[in-house]
ZAMI-894719 format. One record per residue: residue number from 1; residue in three letters; z, x, y negated of N, C-alpha, C, O in turn. Coordinates in Angstrom, 3 decimals, padded with zeros to 6 digits, always signed. Atoms other than C-alpha are relative to their C-alpha. Example, Ala and Ser with C-alpha at 12.3 -4.5 7.8 and 13.67 -1.06 7.14 Angstrom:
! residues 2
+-----+------+----------+----------+----------+----------+----------+----------+----------+----------+----------+----------+----------+----------+
:  nr : rest :      n.Z :      n.X :      n.Y :     ca.Z :     ca.X :     ca.Y :      c.Z :      c.X :      c.Y :      o.Z :      o.X :      o.Y :
+-----+------+----------+----------+----------+----------+----------+----------+----------+----------+----------+----------+----------+----------+
:   1 :  ALA : +000.000 : +000.890 : +001.190 : +007.800 : +012.300 : +004.500 : +000.000 : +000.900 : -001.200 : +000.665 : +001.936 : -001.181 :
:   2 :  SER : -000.060 : -000.820 : +001.190 : +007.140 : +013.670 : +001.060 : +000.730 : -000.770 : -001.090 : +000.899 : -000.261 : -002.198 :
+-----+------+----------+----------+----------+----------+----------+----------+----------+----------+----------+----------+----------+----------+
! end
This chain:
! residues 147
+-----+------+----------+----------+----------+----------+----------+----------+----------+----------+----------+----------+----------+----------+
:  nr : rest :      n.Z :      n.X :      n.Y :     ca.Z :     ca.X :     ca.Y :      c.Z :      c.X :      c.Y :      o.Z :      o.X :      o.Y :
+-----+------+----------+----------+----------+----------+----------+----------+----------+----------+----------+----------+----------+----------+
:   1 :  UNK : +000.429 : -000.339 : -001.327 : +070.725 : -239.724 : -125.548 : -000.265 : -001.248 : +000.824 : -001.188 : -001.407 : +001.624 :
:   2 :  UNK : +000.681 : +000.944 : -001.160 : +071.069 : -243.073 : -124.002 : -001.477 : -000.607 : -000.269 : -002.242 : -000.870 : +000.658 :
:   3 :  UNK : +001.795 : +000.430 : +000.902 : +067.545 : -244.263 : -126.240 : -000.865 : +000.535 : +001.431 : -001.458 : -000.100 : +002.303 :
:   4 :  UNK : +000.839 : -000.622 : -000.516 : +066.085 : -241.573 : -124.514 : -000.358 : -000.124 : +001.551 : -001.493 : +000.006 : +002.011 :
:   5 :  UNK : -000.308 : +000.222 : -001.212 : +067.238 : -242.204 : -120.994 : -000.715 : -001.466 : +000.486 : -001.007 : -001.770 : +001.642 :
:   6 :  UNK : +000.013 : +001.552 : -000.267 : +066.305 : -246.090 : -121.545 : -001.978 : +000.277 : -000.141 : -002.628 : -000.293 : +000.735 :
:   7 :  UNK : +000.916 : +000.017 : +000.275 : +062.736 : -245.134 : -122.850 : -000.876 : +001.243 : +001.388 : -001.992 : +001.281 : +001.907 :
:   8 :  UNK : +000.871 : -000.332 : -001.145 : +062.157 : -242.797 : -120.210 : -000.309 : -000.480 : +001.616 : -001.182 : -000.217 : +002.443 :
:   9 :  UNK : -000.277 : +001.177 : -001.426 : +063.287 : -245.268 : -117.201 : -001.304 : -001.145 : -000.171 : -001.965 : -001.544 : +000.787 :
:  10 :  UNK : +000.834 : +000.582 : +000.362 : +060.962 : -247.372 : -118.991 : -001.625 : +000.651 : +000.172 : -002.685 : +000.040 : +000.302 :
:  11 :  UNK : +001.750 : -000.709 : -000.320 : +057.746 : -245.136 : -118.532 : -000.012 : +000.518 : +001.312 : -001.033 : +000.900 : +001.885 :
:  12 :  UNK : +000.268 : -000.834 : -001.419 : +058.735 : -243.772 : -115.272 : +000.016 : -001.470 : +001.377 : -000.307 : -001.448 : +002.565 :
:  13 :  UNK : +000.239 : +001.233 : -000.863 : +059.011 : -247.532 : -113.871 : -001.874 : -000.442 : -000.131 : -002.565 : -000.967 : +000.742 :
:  14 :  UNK : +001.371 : +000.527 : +000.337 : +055.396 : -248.109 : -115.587 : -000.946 : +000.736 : +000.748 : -002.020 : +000.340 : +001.200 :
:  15 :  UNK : +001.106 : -001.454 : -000.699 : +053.883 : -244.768 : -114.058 : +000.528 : -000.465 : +001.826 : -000.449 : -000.350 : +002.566 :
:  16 :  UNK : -000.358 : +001.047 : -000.982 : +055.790 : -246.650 : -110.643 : -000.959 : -001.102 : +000.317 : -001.543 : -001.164 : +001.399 :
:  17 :  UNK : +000.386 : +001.287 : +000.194 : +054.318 : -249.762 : -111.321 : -001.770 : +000.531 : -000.174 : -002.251 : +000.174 : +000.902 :
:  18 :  UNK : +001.137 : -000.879 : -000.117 : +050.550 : -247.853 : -112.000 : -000.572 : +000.203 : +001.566 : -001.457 : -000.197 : +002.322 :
:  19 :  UNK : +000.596 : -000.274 : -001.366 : +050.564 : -246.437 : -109.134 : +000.245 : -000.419 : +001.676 : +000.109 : +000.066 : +002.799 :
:  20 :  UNK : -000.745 : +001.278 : -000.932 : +051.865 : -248.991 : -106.993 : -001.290 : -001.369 : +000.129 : -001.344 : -002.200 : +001.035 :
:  21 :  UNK : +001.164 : +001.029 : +000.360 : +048.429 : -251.272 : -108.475 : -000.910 : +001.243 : +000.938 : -001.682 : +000.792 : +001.784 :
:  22 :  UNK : +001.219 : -000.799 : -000.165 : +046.366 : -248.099 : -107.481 : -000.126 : +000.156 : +001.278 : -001.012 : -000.277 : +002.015 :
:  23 :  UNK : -000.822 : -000.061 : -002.249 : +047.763 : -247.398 : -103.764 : -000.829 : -001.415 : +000.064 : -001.992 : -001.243 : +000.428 :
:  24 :  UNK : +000.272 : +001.283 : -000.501 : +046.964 : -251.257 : -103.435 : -001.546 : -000.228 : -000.033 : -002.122 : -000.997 : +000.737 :
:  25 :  UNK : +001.437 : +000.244 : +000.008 : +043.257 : -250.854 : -104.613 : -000.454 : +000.772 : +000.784 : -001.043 : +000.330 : +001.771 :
:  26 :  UNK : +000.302 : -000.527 : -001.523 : +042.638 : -248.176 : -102.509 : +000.044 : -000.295 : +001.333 : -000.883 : +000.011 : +002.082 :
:  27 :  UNK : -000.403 : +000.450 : -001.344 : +044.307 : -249.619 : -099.374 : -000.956 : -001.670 : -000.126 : -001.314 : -001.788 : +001.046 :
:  28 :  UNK : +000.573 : +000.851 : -000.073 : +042.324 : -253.158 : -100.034 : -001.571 : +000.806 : +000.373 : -002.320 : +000.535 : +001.312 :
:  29 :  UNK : +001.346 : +000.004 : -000.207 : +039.206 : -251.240 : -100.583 : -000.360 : +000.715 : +001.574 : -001.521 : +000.708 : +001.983 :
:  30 :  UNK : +000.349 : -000.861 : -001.338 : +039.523 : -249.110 : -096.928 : +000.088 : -001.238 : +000.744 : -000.678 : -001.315 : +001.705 :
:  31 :  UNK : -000.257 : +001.298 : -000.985 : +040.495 : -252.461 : -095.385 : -001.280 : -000.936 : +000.005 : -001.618 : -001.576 : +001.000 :
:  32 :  UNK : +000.935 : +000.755 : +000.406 : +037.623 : -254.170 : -096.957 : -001.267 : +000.889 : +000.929 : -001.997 : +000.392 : +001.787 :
:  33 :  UNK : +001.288 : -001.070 : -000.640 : +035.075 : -251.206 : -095.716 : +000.194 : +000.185 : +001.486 : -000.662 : +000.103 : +002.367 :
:  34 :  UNK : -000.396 : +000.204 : -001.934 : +036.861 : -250.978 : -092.194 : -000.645 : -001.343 : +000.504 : -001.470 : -001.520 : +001.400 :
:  35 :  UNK : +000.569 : +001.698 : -000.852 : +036.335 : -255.012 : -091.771 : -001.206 : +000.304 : -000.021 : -001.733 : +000.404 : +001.088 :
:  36 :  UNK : +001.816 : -000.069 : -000.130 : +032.348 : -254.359 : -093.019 : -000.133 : +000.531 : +001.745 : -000.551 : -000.102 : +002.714 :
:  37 :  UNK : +000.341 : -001.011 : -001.109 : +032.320 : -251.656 : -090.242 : +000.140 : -000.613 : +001.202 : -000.742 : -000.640 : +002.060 :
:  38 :  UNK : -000.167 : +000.447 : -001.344 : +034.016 : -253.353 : -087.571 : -000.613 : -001.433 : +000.376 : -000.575 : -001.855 : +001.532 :
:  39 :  UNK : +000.606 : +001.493 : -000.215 : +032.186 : -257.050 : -088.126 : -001.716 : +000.668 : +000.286 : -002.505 : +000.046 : +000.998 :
:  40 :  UNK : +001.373 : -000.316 : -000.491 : +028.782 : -254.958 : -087.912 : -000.235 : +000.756 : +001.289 : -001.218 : +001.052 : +001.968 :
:  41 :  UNK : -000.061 : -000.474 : -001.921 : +030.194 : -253.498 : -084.630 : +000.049 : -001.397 : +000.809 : -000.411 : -001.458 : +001.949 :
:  42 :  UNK : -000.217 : +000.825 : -001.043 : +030.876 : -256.524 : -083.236 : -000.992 : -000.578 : -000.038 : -001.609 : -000.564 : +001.027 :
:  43 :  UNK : +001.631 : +000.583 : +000.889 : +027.796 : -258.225 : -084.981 : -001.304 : +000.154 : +001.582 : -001.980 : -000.509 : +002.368 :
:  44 :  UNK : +001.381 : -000.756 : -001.194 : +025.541 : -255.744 : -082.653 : +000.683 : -000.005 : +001.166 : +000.930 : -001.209 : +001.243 :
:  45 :  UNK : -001.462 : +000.769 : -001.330 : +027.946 : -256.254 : -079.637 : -000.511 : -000.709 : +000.376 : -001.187 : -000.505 : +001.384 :
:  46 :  UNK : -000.276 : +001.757 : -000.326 : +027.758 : -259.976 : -079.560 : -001.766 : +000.070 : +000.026 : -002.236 : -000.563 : +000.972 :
:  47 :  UNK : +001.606 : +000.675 : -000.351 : +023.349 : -259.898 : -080.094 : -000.252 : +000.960 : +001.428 : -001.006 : +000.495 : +002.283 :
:  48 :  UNK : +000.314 : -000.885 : -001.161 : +023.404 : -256.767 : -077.284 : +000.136 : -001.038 : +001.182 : -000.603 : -001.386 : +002.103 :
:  49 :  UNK : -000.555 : +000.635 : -001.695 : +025.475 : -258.813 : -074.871 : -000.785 : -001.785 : -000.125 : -000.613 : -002.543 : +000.829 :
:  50 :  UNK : +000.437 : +001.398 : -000.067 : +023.722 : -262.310 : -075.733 : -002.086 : -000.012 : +000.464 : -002.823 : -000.940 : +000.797 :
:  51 :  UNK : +001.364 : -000.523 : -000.332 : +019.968 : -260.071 : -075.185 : +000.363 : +000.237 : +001.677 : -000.452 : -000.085 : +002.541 :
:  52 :  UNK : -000.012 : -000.620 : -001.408 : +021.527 : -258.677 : -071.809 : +000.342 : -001.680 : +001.094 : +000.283 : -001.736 : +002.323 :
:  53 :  UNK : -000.811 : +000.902 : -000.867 : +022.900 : -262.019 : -070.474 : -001.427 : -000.836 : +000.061 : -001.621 : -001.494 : +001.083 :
:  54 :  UNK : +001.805 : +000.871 : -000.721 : +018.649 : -263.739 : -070.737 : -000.317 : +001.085 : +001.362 : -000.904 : +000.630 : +002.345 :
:  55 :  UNK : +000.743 : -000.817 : -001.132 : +017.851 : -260.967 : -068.267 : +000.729 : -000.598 : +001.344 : +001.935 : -000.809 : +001.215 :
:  56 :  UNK : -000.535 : +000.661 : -000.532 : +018.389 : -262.595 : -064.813 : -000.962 : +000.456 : +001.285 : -002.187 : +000.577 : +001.271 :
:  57 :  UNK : +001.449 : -000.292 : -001.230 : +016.976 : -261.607 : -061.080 : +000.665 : -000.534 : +001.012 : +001.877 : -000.741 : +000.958 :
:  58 :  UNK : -000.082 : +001.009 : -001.454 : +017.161 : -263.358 : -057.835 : -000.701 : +000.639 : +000.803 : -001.923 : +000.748 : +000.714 :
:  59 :  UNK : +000.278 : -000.939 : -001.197 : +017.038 : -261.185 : -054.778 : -000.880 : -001.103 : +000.838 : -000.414 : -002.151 : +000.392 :
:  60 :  UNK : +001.104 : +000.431 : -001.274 : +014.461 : -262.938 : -052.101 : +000.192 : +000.370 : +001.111 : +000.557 : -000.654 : +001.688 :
:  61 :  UNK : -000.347 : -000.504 : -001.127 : +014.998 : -261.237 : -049.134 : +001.279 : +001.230 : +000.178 : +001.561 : +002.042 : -000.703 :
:  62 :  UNK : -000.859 : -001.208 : +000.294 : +017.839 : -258.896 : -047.840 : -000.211 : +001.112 : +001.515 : +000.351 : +002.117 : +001.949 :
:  63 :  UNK : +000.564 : -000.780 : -001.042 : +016.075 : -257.774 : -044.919 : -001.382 : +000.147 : +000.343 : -002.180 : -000.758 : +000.588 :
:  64 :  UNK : +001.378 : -000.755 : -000.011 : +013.070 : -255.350 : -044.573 : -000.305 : +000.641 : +000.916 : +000.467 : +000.563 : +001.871 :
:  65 :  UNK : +000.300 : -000.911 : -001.118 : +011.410 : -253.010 : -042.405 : +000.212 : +001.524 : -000.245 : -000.754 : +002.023 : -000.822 :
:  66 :  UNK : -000.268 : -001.287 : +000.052 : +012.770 : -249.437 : -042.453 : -001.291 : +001.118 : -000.047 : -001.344 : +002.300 : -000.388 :
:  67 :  UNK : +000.989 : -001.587 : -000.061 : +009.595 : -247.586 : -041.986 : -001.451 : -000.571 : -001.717 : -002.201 : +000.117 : -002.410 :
:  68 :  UNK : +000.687 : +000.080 : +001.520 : +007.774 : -249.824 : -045.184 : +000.696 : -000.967 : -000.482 : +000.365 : -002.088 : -000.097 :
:  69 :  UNK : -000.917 : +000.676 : +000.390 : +010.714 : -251.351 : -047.166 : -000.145 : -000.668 : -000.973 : -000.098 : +000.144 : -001.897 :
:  70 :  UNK : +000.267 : +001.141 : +001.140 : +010.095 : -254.513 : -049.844 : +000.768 : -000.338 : -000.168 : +001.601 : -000.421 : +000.735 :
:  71 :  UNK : -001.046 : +000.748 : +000.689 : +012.155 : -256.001 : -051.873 : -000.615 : -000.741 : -001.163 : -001.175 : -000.341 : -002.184 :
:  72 :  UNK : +000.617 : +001.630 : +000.687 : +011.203 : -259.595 : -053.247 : +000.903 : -000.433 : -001.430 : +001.872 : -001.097 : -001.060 :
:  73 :  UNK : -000.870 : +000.314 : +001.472 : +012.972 : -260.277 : -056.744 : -001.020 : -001.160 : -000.750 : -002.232 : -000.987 : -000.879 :
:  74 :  UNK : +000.317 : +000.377 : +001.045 : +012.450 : -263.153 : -059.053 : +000.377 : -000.070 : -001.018 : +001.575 : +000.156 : -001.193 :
:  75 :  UNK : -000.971 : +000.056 : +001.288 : +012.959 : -263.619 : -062.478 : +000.487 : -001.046 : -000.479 : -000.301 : -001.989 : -000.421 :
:  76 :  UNK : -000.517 : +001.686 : -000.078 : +015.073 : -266.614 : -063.394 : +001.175 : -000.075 : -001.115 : +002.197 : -000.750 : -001.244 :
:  77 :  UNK : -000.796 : -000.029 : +001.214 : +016.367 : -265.582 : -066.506 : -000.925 : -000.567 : -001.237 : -001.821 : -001.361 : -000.949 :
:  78 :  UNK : +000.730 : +000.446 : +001.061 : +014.887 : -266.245 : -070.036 : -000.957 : +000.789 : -000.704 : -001.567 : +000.350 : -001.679 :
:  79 :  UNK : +000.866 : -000.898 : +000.842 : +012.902 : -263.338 : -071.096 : -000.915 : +000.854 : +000.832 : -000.566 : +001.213 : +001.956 :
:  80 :  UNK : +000.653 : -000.788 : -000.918 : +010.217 : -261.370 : -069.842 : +000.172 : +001.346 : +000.891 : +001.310 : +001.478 : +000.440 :
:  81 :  UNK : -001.001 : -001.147 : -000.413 : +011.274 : -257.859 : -067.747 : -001.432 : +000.724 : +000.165 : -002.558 : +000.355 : +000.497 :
:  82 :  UNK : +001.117 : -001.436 : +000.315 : +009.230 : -254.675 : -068.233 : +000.761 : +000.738 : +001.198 : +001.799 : +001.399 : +001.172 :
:  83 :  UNK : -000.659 : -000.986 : -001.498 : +009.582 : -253.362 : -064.213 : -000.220 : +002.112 : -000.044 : +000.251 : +003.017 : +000.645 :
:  84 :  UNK : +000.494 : -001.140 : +000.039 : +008.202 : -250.144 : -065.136 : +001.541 : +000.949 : -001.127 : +001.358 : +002.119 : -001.464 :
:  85 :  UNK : -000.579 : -000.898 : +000.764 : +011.349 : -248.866 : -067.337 : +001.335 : +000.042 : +001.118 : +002.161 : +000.948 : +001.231 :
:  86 :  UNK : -001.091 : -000.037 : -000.847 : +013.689 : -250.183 : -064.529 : +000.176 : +001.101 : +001.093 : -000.710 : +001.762 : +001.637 :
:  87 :  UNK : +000.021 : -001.202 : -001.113 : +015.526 : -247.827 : -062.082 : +000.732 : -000.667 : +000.394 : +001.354 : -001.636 : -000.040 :
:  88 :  UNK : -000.238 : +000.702 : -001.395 : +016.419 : -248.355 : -058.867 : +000.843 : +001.200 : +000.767 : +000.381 : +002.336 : +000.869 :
:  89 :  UNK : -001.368 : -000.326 : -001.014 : +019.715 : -247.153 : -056.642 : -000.106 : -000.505 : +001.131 : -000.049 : -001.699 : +001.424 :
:  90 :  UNK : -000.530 : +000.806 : -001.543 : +019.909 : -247.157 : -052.982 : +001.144 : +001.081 : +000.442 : +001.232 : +002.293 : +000.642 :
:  91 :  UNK : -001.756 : -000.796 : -000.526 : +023.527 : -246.299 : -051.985 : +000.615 : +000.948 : -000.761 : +001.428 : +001.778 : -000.354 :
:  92 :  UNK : -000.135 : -000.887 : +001.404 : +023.838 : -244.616 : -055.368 : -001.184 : +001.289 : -000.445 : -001.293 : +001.931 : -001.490 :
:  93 :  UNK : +001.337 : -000.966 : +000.198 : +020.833 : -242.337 : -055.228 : -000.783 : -000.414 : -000.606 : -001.138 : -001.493 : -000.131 :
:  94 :  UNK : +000.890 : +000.169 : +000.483 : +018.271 : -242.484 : -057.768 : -001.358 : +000.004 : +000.434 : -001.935 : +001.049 : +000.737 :
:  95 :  UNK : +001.262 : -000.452 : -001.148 : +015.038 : -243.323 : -056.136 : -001.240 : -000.744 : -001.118 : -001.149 : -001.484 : -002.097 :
:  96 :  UNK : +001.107 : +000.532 : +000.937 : +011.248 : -243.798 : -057.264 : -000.145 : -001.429 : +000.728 : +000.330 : -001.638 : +001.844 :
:  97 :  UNK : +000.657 : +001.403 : -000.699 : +009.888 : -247.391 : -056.428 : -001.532 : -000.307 : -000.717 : -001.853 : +000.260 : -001.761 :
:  98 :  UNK : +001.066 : +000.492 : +000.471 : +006.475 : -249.074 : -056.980 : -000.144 : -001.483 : -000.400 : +000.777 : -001.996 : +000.236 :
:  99 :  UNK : -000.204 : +001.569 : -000.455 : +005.980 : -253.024 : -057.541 : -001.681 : -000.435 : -000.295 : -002.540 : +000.344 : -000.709 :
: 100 :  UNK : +000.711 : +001.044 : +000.324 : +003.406 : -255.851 : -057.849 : +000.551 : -000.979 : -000.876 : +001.703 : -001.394 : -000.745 :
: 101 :  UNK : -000.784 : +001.747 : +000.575 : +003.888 : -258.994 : -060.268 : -000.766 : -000.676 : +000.911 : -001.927 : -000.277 : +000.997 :
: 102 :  UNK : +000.917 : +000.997 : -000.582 : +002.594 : -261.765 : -057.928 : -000.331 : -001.524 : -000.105 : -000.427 : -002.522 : +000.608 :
: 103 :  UNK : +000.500 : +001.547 : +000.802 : +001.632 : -264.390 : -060.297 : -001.216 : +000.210 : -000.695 : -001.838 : +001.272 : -000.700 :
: 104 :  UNK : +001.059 : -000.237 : +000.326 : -001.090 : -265.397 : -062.138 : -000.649 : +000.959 : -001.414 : -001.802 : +001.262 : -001.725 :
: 105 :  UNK : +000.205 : -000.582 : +001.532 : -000.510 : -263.551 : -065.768 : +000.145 : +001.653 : +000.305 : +001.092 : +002.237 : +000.833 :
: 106 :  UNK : +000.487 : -001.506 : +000.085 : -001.402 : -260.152 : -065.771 : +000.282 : +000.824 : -000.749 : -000.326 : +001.847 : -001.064 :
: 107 :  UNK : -000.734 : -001.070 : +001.745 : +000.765 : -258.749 : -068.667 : +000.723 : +000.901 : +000.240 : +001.503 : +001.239 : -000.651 :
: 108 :  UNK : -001.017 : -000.828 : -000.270 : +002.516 : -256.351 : -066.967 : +001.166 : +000.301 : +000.188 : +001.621 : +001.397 : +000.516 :
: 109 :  UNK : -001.210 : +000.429 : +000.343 : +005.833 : -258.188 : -067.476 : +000.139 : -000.762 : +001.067 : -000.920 : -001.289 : +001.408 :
: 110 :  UNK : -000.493 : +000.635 : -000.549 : +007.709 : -259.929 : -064.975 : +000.754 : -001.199 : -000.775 : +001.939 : -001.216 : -001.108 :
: 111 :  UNK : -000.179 : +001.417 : +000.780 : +007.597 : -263.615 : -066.750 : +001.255 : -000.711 : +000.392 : +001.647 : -000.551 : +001.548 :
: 112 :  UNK : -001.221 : +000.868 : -000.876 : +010.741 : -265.943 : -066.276 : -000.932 : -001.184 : +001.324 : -001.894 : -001.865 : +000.970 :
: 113 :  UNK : -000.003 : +000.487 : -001.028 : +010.151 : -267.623 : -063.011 : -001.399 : +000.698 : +000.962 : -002.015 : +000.145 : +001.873 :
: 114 :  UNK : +000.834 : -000.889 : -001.397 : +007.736 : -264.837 : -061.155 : +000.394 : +000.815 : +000.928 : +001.327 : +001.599 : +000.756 :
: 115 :  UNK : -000.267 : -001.123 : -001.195 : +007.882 : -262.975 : -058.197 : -000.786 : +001.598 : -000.084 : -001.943 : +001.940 : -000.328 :
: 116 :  UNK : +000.704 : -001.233 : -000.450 : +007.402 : -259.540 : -057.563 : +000.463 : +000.753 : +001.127 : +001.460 : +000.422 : +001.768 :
: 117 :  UNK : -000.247 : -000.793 : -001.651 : +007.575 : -257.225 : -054.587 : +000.230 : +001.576 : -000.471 : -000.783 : +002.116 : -000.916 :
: 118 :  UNK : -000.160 : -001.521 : -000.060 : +009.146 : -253.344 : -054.957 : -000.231 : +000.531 : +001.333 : +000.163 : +000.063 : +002.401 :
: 119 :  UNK : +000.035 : -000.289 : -001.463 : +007.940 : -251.108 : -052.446 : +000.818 : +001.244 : -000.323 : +000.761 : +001.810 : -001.414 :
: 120 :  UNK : -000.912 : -000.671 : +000.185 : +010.597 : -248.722 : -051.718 : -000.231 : +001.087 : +000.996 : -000.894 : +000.908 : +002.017 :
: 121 :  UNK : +000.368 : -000.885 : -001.201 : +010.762 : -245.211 : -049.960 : +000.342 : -000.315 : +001.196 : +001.137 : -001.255 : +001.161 :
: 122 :  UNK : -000.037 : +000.419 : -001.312 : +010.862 : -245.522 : -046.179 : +001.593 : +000.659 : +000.856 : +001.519 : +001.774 : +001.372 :
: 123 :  UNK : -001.484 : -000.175 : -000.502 : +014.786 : -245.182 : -044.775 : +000.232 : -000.113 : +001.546 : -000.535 : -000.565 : +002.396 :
: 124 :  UNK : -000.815 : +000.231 : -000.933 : +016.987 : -245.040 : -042.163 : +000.228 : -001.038 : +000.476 : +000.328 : -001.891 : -000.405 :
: 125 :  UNK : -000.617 : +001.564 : -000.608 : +017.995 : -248.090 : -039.927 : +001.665 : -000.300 : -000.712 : +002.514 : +000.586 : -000.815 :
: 126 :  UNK : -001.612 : +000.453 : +000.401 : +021.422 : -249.974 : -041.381 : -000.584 : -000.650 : -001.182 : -001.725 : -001.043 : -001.425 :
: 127 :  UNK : -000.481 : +001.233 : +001.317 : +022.470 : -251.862 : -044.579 : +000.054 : +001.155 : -001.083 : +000.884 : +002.061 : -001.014 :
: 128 :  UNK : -000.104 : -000.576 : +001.385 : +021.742 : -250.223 : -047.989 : +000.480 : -000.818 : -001.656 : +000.029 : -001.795 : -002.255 :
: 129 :  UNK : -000.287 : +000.447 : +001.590 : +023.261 : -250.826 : -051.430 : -001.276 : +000.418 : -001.070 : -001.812 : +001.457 : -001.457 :
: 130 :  UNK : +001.916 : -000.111 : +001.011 : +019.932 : -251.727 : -053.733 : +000.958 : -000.187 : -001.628 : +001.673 : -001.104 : -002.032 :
: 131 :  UNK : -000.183 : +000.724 : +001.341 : +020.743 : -251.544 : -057.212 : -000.636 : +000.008 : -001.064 : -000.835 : +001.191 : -001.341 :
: 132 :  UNK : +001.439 : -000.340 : +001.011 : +018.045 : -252.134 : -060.378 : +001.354 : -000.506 : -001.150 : +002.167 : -001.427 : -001.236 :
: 133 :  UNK : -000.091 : -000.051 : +001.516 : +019.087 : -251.263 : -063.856 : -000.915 : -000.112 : -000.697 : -001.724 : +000.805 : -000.838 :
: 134 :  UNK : +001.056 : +000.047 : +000.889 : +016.975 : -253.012 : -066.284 : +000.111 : +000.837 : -001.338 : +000.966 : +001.695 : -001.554 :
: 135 :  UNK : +000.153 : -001.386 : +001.024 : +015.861 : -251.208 : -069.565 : +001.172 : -000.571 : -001.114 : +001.270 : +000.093 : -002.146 :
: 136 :  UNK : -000.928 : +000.029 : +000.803 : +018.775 : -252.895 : -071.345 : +001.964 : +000.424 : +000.442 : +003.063 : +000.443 : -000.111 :
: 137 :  UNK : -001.307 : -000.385 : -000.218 : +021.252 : -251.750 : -069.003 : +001.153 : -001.074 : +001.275 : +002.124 : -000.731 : +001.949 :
: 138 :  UNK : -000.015 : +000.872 : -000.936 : +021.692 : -255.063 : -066.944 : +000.107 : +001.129 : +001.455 : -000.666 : +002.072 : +001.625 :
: 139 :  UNK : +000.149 : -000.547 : -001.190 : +022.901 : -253.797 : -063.266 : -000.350 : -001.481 : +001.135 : -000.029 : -002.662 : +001.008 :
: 140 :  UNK : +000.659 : +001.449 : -000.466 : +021.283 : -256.169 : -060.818 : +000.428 : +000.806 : +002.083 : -000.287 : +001.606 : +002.687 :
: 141 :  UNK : -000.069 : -000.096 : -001.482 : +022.914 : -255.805 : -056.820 : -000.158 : -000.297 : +000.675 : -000.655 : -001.403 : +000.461 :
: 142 :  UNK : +000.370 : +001.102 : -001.298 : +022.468 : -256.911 : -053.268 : +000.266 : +001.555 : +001.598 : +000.298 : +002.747 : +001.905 :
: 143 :  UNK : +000.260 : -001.132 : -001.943 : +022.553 : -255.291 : -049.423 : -001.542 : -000.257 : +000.145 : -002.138 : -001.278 : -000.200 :
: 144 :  UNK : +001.257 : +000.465 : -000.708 : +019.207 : -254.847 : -047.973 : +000.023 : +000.519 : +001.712 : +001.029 : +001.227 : +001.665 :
: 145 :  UNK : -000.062 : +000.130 : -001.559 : +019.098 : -254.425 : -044.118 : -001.231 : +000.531 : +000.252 : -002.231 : -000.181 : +000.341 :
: 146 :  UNK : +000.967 : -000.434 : -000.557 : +016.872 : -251.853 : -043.141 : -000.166 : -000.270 : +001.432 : +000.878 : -000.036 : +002.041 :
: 147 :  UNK : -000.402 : -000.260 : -001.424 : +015.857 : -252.403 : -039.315 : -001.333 : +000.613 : +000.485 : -001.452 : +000.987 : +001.652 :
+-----+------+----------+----------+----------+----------+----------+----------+----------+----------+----------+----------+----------+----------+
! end
């Protein structure tokens, strides 16, 4: 009996020892497929936030005329800005706007270092919160001073 006892301690440590290698390949390989996953999250992350951080605007004026309201923006970041996908917040309200580029290239894009002019619906007298979300998500703020 003890043979038997010694030979089966012996296979039940090996079938132990088995699946003690197997657990470990499994748990490497989810760890291995998690890191893929989470280095191609951060991957697209890190180019999102390094695309959003060229986008760049420079308010011009912060006071307009209430009954036909402009707002002067340049661009003074690194990449060109497509005004036509941007939306525009006054005091959290979603509002339509129109613009001009007022430079000499005609591409439809607000180039790094041009001006353009939004014309905005016609408001109330006081101080409004302007805010433009470009098409990547960039929030771009300022007061404007209707009078």
């Amino acid at each position: 009996m003890k043979k038997r006892s010694d030979f089966s301690s012996i296979i039940g440590g090996f079938a132990v020892f088995i699946s003690f290698i197997v657990s470990l390949a499994i748990l490497h390989y989810f760890i291995t497929l998690s890191s893929e996953k989470v280095l191609m999250i951060l991957d697209k992350n890190t180019n999102t936030m390094y695309e959003r951080s060229l986008e760049l605007i420079s308010f011009l004026n912060n006071k307009t005329l209430a009954t036909s309201p402009e707002l002067d923006i340049k661009n003074i970041g690194e990449v060109s800005l497509d005004l036509s996908c941007f939306r525009l917040y006054i005091n959290g309200n979603l509002t339509t706007f129109t613009y001009t580029i007022n430079e000499l290239y005609k591409n439809g894009l607000l180039d790094p270092g041009e001006n353009a002019t939004l014309y905005l619906p016609p408001g109330s007298i006081g101080w409004k919160q302007v805010t433009l979300v470009s098409c990547k998500g960039n929030r771009f703020e300022t007061l404007l001073d209707y009078t």
